[in-house]
Wavefront OBJ file of the C-alpha trace (Angstrom):
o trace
v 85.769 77.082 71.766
v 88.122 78.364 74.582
v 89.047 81.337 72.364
v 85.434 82.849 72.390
v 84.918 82.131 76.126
v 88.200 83.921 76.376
v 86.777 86.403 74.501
v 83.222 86.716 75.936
v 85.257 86.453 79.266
v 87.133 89.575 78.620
v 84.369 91.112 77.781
v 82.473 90.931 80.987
v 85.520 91.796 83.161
v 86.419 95.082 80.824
v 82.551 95.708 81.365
v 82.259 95.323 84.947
v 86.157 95.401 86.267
v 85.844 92.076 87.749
v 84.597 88.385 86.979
v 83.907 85.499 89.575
v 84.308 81.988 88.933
v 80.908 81.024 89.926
v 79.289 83.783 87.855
v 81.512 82.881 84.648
v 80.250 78.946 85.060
v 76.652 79.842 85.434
v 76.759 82.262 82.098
v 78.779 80.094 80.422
v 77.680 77.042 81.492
v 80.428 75.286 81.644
v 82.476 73.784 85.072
v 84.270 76.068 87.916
v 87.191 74.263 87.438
v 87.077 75.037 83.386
v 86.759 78.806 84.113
v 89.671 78.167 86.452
v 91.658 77.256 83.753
v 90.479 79.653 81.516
v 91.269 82.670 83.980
v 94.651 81.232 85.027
v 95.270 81.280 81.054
v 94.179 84.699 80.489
v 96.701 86.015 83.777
v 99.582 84.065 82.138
v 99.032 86.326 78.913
v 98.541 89.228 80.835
v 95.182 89.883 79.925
v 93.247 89.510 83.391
v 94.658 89.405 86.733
v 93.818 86.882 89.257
v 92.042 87.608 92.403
v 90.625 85.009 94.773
v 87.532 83.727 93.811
v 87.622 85.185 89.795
v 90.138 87.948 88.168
v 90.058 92.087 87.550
v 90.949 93.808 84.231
v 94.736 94.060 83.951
v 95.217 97.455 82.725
v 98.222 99.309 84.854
v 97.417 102.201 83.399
v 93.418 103.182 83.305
v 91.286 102.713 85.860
v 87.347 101.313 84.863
v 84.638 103.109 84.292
v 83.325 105.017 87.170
v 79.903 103.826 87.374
v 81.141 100.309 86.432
v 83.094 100.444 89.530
v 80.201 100.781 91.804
v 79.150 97.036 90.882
v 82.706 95.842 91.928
v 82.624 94.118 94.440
v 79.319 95.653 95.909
v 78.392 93.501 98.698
v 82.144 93.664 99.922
v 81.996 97.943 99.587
v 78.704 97.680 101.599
v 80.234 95.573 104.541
v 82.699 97.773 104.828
v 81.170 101.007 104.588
v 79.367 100.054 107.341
v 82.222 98.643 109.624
v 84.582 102.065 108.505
v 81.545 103.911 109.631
v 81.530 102.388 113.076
v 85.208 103.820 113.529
v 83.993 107.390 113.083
v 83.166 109.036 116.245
v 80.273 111.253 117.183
v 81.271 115.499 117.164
v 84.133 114.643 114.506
v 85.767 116.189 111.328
v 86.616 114.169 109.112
v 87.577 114.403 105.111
v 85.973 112.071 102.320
v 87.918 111.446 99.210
v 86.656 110.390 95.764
v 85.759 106.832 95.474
v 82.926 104.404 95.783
v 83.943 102.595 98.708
v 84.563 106.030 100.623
v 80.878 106.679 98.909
v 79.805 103.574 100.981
v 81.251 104.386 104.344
v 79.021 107.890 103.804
v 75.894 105.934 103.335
v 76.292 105.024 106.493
v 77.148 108.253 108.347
v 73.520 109.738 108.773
v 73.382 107.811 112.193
v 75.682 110.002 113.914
v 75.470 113.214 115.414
v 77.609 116.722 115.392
v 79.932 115.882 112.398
v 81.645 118.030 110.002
v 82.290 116.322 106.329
v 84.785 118.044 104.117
v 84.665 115.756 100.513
v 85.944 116.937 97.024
v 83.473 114.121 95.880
v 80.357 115.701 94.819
v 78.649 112.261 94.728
v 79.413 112.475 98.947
v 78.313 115.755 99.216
v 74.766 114.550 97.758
v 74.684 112.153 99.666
v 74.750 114.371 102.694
v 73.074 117.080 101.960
v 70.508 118.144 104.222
v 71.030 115.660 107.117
v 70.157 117.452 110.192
v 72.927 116.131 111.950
v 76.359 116.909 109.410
v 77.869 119.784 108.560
v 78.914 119.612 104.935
v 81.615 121.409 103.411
v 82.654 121.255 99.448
v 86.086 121.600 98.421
v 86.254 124.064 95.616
v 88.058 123.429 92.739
v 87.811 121.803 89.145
v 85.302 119.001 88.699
v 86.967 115.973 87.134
v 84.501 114.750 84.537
v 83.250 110.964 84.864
v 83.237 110.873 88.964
v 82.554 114.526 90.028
v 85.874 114.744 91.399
v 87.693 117.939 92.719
v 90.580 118.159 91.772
v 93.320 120.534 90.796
v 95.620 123.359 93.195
v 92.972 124.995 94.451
v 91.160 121.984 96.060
v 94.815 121.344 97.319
v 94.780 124.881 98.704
v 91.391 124.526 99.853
v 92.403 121.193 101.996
v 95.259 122.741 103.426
v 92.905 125.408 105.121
v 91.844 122.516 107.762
v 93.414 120.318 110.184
v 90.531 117.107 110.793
v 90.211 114.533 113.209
v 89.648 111.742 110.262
v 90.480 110.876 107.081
v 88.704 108.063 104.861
v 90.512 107.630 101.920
v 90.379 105.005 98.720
v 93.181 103.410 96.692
v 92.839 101.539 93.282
v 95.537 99.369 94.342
v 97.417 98.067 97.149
v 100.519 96.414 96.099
v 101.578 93.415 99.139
v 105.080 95.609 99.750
v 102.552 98.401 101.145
v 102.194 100.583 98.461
v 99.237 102.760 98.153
v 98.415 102.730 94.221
v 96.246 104.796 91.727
v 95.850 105.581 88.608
v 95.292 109.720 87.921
v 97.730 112.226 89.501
v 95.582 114.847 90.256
v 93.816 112.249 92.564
v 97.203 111.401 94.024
v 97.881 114.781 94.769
v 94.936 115.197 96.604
v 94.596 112.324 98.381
v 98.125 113.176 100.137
v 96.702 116.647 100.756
v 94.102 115.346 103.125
v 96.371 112.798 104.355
v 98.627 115.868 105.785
v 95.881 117.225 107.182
v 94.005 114.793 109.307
v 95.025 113.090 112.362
v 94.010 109.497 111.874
v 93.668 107.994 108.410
v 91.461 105.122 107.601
v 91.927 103.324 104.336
v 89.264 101.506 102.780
v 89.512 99.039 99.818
v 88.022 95.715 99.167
v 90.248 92.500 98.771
v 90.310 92.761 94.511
v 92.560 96.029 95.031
v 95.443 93.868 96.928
v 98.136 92.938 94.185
v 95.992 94.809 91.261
v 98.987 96.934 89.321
v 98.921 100.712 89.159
v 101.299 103.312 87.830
v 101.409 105.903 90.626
v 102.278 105.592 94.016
v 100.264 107.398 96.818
v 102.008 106.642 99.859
v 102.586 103.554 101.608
v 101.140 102.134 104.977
v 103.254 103.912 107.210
v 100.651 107.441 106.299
v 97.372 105.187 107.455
v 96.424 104.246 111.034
v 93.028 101.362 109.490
v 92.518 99.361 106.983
v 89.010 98.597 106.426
v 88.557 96.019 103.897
v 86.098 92.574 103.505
v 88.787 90.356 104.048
v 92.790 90.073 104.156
v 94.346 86.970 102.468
v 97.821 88.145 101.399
v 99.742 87.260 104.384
v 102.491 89.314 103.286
v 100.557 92.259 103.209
v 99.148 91.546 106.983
v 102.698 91.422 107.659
v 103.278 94.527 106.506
v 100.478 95.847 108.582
v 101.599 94.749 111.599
v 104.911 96.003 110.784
v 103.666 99.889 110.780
v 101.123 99.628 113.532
v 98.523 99.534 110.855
v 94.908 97.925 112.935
v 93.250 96.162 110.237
v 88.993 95.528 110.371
v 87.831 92.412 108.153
v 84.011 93.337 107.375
v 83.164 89.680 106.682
v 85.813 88.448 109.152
l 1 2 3 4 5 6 7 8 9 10 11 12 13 14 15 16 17 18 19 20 21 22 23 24 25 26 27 28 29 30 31 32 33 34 35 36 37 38 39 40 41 42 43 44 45 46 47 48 49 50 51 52 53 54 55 56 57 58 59 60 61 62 63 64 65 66 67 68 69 70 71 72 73 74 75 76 77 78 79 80 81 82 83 84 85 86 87 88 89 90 91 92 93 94 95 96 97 98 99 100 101 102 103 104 105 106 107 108 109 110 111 112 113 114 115 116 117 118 119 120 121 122 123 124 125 126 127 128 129 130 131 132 133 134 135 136 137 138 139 140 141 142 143 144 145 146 147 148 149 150 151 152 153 154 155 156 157 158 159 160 161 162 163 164 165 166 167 168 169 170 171 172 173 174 175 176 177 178 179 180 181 182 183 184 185 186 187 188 189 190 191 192 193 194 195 196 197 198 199 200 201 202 203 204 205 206 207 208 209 210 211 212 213 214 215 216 217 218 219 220 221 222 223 224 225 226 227 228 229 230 231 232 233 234 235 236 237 238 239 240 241 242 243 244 245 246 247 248 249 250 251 252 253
């Protein structure tokens, strides 16, 4: 019986990239504290990896589905689009990477006044497009297939043409040491393009990337001025933090 709630378990979390323990109980309909077991099982055996309150797909090495990732954590992504968004001053420049919590933070941006968005995420540049009040600029380059990314030399080239006041960048990971992780190095690349080129960073990741393995290594905390995430529970990674000046915003703090 545990093997095909292991299985149906698995399932779900390759399907959606993560799996609470409340959810699990209710499908399942079986106890918390069973699915506790059950997920603590599966991390042991490498198969999920636990998060509080459930477990994400263990895979160092590909990153979910794109549009499956925009039901991760959703709630958490909405919270803190809105409280990155509050960090962004009227009149400023700012770069948006590819992601869908940096897609959140720009569904919040139509309040302000006088900006200038540079994005090599197509999804942001919809988003945008049209508001009275933004300036929007594409990056040119190749567009990565599955998440409209730009990616490539020339949207490297095409980044390095502008100094901005902001950048709001994503991770897929963010190991407790301080490492910034993803998975595709194109991205990487990219993502420490703008990071060269703006002023202030502000990195923005919900609590199931903390501890979640990747294979490449963006930077580490010392290249971002905010973290914007839902909450921080990895003490040594608030340590860390604190250590390089890093101000960190807890949306549901």
């Amino acid at each position: 019986m545990s093997d095909e709630r292991h299985r149906e378990i698995l399932s779900l979390a390759r399907h959606a990239g993560r799996v609470t323990v409340e959810d699990l109980a209710a499908r399942l309909a079986v106890t918390p504290q069973t699915i506790r077991r059950d997920l603590n099982d599966m991390a042991r055996r490498s198969l999920l990896s636990r998060v509080h309150g459930g477990a994400i797909v263990t895979s160092g090495v590909d990153n979910i589905d794109y549009a499956a990732r925009r039901d991760v954590a959703a709630t958490a992504k909405a919270a803190i689009g809105a409280a990155a968004a509050r960090l962004i001053p009227d009149g400023a420049s700012l770069f948006i990477n590819i992601g869908t919590t940096t897609e959140a933070v720009a569904a919040n941006l139509p309040g302000h006044r006088d900006l200038m968005v540079i994005s090599n995420n197509l999804n942001v540049v919809d988003m945008l497009d049209g508001r009275d009040s933004i300036d929007v600029v594409v990056v040119g380059g190749k567009v990565r297939r599955g998440d409209r990314a730009v990616v490539g030399p020339l949207a490297m080239s095409f980044i390095d043409a502008f100094k901005v006041d902001v950048a709001l960048i994503g991770a897929s990971a963010i190991d407790p040491d301080g490492s910034l992780l993803d998975f595709a190095a194109d991205e990487v690349q990219v993502t420490q393009t703008i990071v060269r080129n703006a002023r202030q960073v502000i990195l923005v990741a919900d609590s199931g990337k903390i501890g979640r393995p990747a294979p490449l290594r963006i930077g580490r905390l010392d290249m971002i001025d905010w973290l914007v995430t839902d909450r921080l529970t990895d003490d040594r990674l608030r340590r860390a933090c604190a250590d390089h000046d890093v101000r960190v915003v807890e949306a549901f703090a």
